[in-house]
C-alpha positions in Angstrom: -66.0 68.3 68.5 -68.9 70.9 69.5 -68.1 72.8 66.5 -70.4 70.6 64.6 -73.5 71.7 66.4 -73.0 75.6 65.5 -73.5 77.0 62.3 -70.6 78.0 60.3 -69.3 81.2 60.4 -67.9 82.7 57.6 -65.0 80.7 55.9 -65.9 76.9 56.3 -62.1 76.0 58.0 -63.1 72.1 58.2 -61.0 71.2 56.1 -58.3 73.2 56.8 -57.9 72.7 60.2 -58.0 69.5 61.3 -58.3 70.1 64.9 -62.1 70.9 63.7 -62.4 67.1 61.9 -63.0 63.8 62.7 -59.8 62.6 62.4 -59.7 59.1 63.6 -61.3 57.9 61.2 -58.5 56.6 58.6 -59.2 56.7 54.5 -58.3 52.9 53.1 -58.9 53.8 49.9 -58.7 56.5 47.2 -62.2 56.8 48.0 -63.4 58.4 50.3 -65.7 56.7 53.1 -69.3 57.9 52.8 -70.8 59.2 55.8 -74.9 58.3 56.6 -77.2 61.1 58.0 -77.2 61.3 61.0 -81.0 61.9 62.9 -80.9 65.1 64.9 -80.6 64.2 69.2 -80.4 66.6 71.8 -77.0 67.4 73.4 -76.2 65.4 75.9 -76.0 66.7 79.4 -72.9 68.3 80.6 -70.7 65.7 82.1 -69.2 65.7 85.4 -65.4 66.6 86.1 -65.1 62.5 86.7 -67.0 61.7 83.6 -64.8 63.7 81.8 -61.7 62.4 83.6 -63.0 58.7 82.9 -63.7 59.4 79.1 -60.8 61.3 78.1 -58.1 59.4 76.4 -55.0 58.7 78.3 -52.2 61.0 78.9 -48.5 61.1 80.9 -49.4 63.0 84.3 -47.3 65.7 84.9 -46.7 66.7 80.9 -48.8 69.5 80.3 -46.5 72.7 80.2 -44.3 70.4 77.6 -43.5 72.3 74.8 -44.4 70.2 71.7 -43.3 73.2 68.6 -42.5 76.7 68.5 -44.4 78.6 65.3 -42.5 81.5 64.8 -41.2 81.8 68.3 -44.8 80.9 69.8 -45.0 78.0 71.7 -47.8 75.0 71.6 -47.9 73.3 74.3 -49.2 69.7 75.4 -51.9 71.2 77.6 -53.7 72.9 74.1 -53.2 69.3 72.4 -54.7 67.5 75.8 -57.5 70.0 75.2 -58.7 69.0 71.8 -57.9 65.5 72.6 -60.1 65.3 75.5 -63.5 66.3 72.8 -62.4 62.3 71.1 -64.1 60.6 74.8 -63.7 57.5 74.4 -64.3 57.5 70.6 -60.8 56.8 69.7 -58.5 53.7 70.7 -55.0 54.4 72.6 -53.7 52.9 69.7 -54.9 55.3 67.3 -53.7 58.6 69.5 -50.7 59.4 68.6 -51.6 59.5 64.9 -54.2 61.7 66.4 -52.2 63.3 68.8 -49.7 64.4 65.7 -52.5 65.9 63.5 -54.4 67.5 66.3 -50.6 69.1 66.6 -50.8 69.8 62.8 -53.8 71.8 62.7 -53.2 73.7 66.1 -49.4 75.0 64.4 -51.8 76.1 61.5 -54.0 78.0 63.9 -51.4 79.6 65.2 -49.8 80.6 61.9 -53.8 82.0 60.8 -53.8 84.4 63.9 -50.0 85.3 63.6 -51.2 86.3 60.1 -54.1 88.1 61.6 -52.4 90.0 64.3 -49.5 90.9 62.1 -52.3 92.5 59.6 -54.1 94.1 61.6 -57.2 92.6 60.4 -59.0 91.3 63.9 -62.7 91.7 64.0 -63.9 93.8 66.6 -65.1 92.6 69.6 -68.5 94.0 68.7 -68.1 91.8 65.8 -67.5 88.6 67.6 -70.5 89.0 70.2 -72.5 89.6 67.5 -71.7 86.2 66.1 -71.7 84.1 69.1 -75.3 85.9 69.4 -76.2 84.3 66.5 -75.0 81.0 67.1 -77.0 81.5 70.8 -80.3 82.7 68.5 -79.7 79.1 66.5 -79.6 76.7 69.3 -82.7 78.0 70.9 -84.6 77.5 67.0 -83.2 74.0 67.4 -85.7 71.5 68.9 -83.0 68.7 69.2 -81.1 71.6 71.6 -84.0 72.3 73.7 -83.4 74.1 76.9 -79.7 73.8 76.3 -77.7 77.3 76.5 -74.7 77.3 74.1 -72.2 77.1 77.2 -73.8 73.8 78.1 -73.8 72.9 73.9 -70.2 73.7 73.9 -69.2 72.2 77.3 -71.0 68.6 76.5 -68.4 68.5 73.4 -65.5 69.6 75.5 -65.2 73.3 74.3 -65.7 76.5 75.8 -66.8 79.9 74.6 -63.4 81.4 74.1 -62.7 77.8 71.7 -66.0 79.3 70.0 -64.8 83.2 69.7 -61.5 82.1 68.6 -63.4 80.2 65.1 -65.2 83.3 65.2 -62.3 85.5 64.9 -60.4 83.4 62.5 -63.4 83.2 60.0 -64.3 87.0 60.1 -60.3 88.0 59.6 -59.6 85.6 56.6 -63.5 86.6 55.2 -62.7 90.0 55.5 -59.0 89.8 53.9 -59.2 87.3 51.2 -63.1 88.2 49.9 -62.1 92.2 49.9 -62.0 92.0 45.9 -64.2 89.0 45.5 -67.3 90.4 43.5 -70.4 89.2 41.8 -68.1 88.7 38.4 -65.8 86.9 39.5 -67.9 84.4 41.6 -70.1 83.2 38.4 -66.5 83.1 36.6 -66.1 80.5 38.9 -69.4 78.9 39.1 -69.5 78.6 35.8 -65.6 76.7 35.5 -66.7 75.0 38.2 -70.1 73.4 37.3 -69.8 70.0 38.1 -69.0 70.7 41.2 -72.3 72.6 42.3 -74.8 70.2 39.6 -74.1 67.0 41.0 -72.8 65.7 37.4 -71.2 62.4 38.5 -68.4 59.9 36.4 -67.8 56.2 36.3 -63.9 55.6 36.2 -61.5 52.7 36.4 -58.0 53.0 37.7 -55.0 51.5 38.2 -52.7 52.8 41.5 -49.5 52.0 42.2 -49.4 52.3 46.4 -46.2 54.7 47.8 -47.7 54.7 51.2 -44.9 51.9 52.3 -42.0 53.5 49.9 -39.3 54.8 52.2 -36.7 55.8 49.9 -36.4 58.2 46.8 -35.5 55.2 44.7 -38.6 53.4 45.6 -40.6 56.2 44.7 -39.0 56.3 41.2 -39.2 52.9 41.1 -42.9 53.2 41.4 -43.5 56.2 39.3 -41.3 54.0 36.1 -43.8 51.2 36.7 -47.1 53.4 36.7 -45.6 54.9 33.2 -45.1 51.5 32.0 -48.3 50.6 32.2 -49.3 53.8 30.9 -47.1 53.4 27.8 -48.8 49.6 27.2 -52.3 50.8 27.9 -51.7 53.5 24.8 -50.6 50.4 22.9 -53.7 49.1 23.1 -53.7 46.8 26.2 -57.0 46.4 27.8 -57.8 48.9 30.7 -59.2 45.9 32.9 -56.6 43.7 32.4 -54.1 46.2 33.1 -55.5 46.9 36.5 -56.0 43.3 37.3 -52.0 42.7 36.9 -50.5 45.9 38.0 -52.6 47.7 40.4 -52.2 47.7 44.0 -56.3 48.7 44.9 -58.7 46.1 45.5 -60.8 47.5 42.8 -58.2 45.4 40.7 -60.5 42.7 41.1 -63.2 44.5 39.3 -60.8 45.7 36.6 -60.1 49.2 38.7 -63.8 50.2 38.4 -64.9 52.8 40.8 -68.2 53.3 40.2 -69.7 56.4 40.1 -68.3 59.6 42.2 -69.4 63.4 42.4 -66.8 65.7 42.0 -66.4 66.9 45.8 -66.0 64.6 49.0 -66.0 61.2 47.4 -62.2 61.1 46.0 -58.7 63.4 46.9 -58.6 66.4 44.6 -55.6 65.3 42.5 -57.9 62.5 41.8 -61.3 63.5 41.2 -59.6 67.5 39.0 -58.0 65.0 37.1 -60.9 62.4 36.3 -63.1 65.0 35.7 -60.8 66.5 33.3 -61.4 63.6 31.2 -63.9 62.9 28.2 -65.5 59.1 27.9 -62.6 56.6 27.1 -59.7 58.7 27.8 -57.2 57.6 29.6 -55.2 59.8 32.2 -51.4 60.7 32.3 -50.1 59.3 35.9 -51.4 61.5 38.4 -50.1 61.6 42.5 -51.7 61.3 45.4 -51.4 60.8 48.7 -52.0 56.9 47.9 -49.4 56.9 45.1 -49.5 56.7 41.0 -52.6 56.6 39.2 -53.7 55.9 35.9 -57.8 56.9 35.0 -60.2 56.0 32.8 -63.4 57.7 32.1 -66.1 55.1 31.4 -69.3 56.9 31.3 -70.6 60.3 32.6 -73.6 61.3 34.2 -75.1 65.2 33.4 -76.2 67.1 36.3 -78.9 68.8 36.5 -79.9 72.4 36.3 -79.0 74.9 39.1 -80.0 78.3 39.6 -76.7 80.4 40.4 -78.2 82.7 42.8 -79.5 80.4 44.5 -76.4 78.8 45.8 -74.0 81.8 45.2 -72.8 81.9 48.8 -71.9 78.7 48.6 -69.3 79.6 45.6 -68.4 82.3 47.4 -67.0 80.1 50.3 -65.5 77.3 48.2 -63.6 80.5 46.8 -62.5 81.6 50.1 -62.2 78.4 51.4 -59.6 77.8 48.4 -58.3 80.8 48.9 -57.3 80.3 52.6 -55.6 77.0 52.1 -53.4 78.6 49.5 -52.5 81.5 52.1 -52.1 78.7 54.7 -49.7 76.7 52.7 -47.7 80.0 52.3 -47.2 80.8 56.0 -46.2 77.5 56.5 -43.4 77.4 54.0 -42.3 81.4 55.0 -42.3 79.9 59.2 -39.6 78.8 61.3 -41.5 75.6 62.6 -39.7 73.7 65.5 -40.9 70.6 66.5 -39.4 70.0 70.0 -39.9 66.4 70.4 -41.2 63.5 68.7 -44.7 62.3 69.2 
């Protein structure tokens, strides 16, 4: 994962593609696990071709010109999943790669759709462009003390990737930047700012919920089964039935046990999306219609909110600007992906 040590260049992909995330790490809950600061260390050195070989998780020999999907007639192969897979070391289980295995798949079919997309529009930074970049990425590492004496080769290396892993982000970043922000102005990015607020002042909410888990379900009948029940207990929470006492008989969290209560939660990184638009759509005391995520059915109540505080605009404008992009490019994404002829060639 040596993407993390370089500055982000242009569109923030991170959560886009997940070959760029730490993946392993599996969400239990609606809400998401917060992750502690980390104190800056130098890279370590580059390993050795055993090392490497000795960390790496475990592969079948002889399996690396398998095709694994064709995007649009392109293939992906297992040697470019064994690639990523390698940067994990020993810092996933065997147990836990194939789910890893299947997403690194995932986000390496949406690469390939992104450059597709590039190539077909003609929209490729020049190589000038791209040096430029990996310049600046070379200019960051030798400001960094924790880096010290480290070339960005050996950054990249230590983390299992290689310069052409690097200039590939690169190009990816400049082509959407250049393509989806050509008629992205100063207007419009306060617009959003300013629809946006909570998002950028740290304004926080204190909700209850009640979730009715599909993760199991199977079956289209299940499913509706489930959605019935979440809009029964809707239906008697409107009648007056106590919030609490509704979560402590129907819902399938553990937060059940403290009457669905969340706590408090920003609206970025701490809760999905469907979740956290929909709570912080709400005033104090209203109640939510059901809402889906990838957990299941959800009821939310509102129980107190906590104002942000003041923010200067300019001072954190490019920051909108790549939310907007970043929103942007995960809308474009999701339409390659449905206009694709995607064929998975064998089960992981």
């Amino acid at each position: 994962m040596g993407r993390v040590l370089v500055k982000p260049v242009g569109i923030v992909l991170g959560g886009i593609l997940c070959i760029h995330m730490s993946i392993f790490a599996a969400e239990t809950d609606t809400k998401k696990p917060a992750t502690p600061p980390k104190k800056a260390k130098a890279a370590p050195k580059a390993k050795t071709d055993e090392q490497k070989e000795a960390a790496a998780p475990k592969k079948q020999e002889g399996d690396s010109n398998k095709v694994l999907a064709t995007v649009n007639g392109e293939n992906v192969s297992q040697a470019e999943v064994d690639h990523i897979l390698s940067r994990y070391g020993n810092q996933i289980g065997e147990d836990q790669i194939p789910a890893v295995t299947k997403q690194i798949l995932e986000g390496l079919i949406t690469q390939k759709l992104i450059l597709q997309f590039i190539r077909d529009n003609k929209i490729e930074p020049t190589q000038k462009e791209i040096e430029a970049e990996v310049n600046t990425v070379r200019e960051d590492i030798k400001a960094n003390p924790a880096l010290a004496n480290q070339t960005l080769e050996q950054v990249l290396e230590s983390h299992g990737s290689t310069i052409e892993d690097l200039k590939k982000d690169i190009t990816i970043s400049l082509s959407l930047e250049k393509y989806l922000g050509k008629d992205l102005d100063d207007q419009k990015i306060k617009a959003y700012f300013e629809q946006n607020k909570s998002v950028y002042d740290e304004t926080e909410v204190k909700a209850s919920h009640v979730l009715v888990d599909t993760r199991q379900m199977k079956t289209e009948a299940d499913l509706a089964q489930a959605k019935e029940k979440i809009n029964k207990v809707k239906a008697e929470v409107d009648a007056g039935k106590d919030f609490a006492e509704a979560a402590k008989q129907y819902s399938d969290c553990p937060s059940k046990e403290k009457g669905g209560d969340l706590g408090f939660f920003k609206r970025k990184g701490q809760m999905v999306e469907p979740f956290a638009a929909a709570a912080f759509g709400l005033k104090v005391g209203q109640v939510s219609d059901p809402v889906e995520t990838q957990f299941g059915y959800h009821i939310i109540k509102v129980v107190e909110i906590k104002k942000g505080k003041d923010i200067d605009f300019d001072a954190i404008k490019s920051n909108v600007k790549q939310d907007i992009l970043s929103e942007k490019a995960r809308v474009l994404i999701a339409q390659l992906r449905q206009n694709a002829k995607i064929d998975m060639k064998t089960p992981l």
